[in-house]
C-alpha positions in Angstrom: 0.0 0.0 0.0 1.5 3.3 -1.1 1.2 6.2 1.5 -0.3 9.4 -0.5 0.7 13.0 0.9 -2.3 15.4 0.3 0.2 18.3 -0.7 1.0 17.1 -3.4 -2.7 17.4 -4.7 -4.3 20.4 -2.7 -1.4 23.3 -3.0 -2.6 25.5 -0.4 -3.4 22.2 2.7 -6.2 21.5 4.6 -8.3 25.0 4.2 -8.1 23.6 0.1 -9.2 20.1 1.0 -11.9 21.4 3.4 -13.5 23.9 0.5 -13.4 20.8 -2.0 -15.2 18.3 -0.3 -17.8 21.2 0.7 -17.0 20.7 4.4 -17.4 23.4 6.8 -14.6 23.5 9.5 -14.7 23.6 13.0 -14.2 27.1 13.5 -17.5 27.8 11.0 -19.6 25.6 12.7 -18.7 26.7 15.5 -19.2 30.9 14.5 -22.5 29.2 13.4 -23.6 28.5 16.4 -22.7 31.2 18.1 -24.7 33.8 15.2 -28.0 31.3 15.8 -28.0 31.7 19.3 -27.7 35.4 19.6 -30.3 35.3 16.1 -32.4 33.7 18.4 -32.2 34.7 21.5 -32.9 38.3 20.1 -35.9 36.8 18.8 -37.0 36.0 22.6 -36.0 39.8 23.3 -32.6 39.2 24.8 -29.4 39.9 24.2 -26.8 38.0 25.2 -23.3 39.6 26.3 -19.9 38.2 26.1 -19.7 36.1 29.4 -23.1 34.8 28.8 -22.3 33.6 25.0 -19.2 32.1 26.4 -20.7 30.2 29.1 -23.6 28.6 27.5 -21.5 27.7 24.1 -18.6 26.6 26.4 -16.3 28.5 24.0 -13.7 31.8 23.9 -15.7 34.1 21.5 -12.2 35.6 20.7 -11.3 32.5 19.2 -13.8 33.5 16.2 -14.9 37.1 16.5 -13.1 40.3 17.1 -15.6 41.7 19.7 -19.3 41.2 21.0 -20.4 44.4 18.3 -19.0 41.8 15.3 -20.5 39.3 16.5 -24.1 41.6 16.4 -23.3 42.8 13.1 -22.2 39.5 11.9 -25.4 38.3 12.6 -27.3 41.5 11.3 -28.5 42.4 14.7 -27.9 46.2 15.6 -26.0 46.1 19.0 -27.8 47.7 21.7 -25.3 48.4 24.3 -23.2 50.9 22.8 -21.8 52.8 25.5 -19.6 56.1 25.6 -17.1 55.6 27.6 -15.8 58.9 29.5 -12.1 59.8 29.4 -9.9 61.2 32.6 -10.7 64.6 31.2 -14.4 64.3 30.6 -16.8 65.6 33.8 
């Protein structure tokens, strides 16, 4: 039995293998999940923070968004909590 090394068909590794056999990745699943819960749990009139998305998914939102306000927009929610934060100089 001859061994096969994928690089030597997919140039560019796994991500190339992944995207030909029309299989989502871990991380996308996983980003998924996390835009179906918020989807829906803004359906219910909530919406979920940071800790709470974390907690519930067991997973480090980091890991696949830059911030809570991506993940809203990602999702096509407008984020509600939008606060202006005050400075040392501000009264």
């Amino acid at each position: 039995m001859t061994k096969r090394n994928p690089g030597n068909y997919f140039k560019n590794g796994i991500k190339e293998i992944y995207q030909y056999a029309n299989v989502k990745t871990r991380k996308e699943v996983m980003r998924d999940k996390i835009l179906g819960y918020v989807r829906l749990s803004n359906r219910n009139n909530h919406f979920p923070i940071y800790d709470e998305i974390n907690k519930i998914l067991h997973t480090n939102l980091k890991t696949y968004f830059i911030s809570i306000v991506d993940v809203y927009e990602k999702a096509g929610i407008n984020y509600p909590c939008t606060i202006k934060r005050k400075t040392i100089g501000d009264h």
